[in-house]
C-alpha positions in Angstrom: -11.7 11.1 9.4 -8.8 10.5 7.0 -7.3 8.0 9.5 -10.5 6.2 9.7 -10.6 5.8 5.8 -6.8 5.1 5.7 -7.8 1.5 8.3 -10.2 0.7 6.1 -7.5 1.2 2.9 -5.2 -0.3 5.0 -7.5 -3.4 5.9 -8.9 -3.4 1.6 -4.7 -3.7 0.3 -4.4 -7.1 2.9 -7.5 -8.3 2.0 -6.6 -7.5 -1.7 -2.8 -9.1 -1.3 -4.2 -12.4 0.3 -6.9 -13.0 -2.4 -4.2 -12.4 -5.6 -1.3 -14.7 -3.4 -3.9 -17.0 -3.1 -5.1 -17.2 -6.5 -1.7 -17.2 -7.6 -0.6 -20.0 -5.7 -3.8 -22.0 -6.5 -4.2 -21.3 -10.1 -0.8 -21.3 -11.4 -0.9 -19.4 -14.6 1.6 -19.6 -16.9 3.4 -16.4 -17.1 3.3 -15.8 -13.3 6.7 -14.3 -12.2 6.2 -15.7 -8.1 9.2 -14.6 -7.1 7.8 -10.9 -8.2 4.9 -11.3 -6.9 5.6 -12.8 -3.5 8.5 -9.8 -2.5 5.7 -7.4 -3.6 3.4 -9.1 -1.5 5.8 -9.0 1.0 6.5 -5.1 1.1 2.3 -4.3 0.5 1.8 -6.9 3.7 4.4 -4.8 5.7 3.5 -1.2 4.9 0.2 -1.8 5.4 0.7 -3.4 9.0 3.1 -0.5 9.8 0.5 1.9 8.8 -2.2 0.5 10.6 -0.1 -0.3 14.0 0.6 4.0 13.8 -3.0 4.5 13.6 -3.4 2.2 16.6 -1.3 4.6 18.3 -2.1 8.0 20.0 1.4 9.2 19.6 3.4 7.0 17.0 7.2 7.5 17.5 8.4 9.9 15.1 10.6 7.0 13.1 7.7 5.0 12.2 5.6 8.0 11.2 8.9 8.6 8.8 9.2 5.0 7.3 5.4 4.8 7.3 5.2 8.0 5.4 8.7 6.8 3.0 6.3 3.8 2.6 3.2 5.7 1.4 5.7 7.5 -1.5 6.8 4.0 -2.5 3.1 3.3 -2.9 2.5 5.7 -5.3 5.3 4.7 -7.3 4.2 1.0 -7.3 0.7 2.1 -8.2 1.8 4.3 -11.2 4.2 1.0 -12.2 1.7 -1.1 -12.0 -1.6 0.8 -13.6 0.9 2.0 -16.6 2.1 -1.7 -17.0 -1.7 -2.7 -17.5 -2.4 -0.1 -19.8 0.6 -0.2 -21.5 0.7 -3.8 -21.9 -0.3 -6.3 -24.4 -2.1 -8.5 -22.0 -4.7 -6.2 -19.8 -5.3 -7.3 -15.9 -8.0 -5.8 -14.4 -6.3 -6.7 -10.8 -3.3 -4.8 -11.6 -5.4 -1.6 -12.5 -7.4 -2.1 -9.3 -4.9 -2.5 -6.9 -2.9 0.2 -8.5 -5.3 2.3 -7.8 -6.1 1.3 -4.0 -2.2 1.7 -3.3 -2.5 5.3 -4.9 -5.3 5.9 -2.6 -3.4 4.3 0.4 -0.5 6.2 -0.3 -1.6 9.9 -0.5 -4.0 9.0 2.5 -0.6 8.0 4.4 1.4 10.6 3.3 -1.8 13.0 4.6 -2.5 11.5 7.8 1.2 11.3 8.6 3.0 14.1 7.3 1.2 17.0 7.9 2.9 20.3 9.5 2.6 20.6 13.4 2.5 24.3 14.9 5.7 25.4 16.4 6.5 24.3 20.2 4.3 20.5 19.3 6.4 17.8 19.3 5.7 14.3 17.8 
């Protein structure tokens, strides 16, 4: 179940991602920082491609479930950056507070479907 809703998460941040690059690109405003915004692009693109191609697995090697779940934790920092950012900020952007959220809810989904305790003897 929490795998299921993590693909759909998963699939949400890259929707998300492509819409604001997008938007960026095309609408040019005038305190855009694209250098910023296209390396965090970047790193949301990658985790959540990472994340999803361990879901795709039965039995992800044990180093991807590790940078997958080191990904997740970065997440959660980048959401609470970015929602207290918004709310702490002059200007309010009601896409930074929404995908702040969705990568909070990506990460602690990760973190769950990845890191949880096997019984002794159960490798993977």
């Amino acid at each position: 179940m929490v795998k299921n809703v993590l693909a759909v998460v998963c699939s949400g941040t890259l929707i998300a991602t492509g819409y604001l690059t997008l938007s960026l690109l095309v609408l040019n405003p005038p305190r855009a920082n694209f250098q910023a915004w296209l390396a965090l692009a970047a790193v949301l693109v990658v985790q959540s491609v990472a994340t999803m191609a361990a879901l795709a697995m039965p039995r992800p090697p044990a180093a991807l479930r590790t940078a997958v779940a080191v990904g997740a934790i970065a997440f959660v920092l980048i959401a609470v950056w970015r929602v207290r950012a918004t709310l702490a900020g002059t200007h309010f952007e009601g896409y930074n507070l929404l995908l702040g959220a969705m990568l909070a809810v990506q990460g602690v989904l990760t973190i769950a479907a990845f890191l949880r305790r096997r019984p002794l003897g159960i490798a993977g």
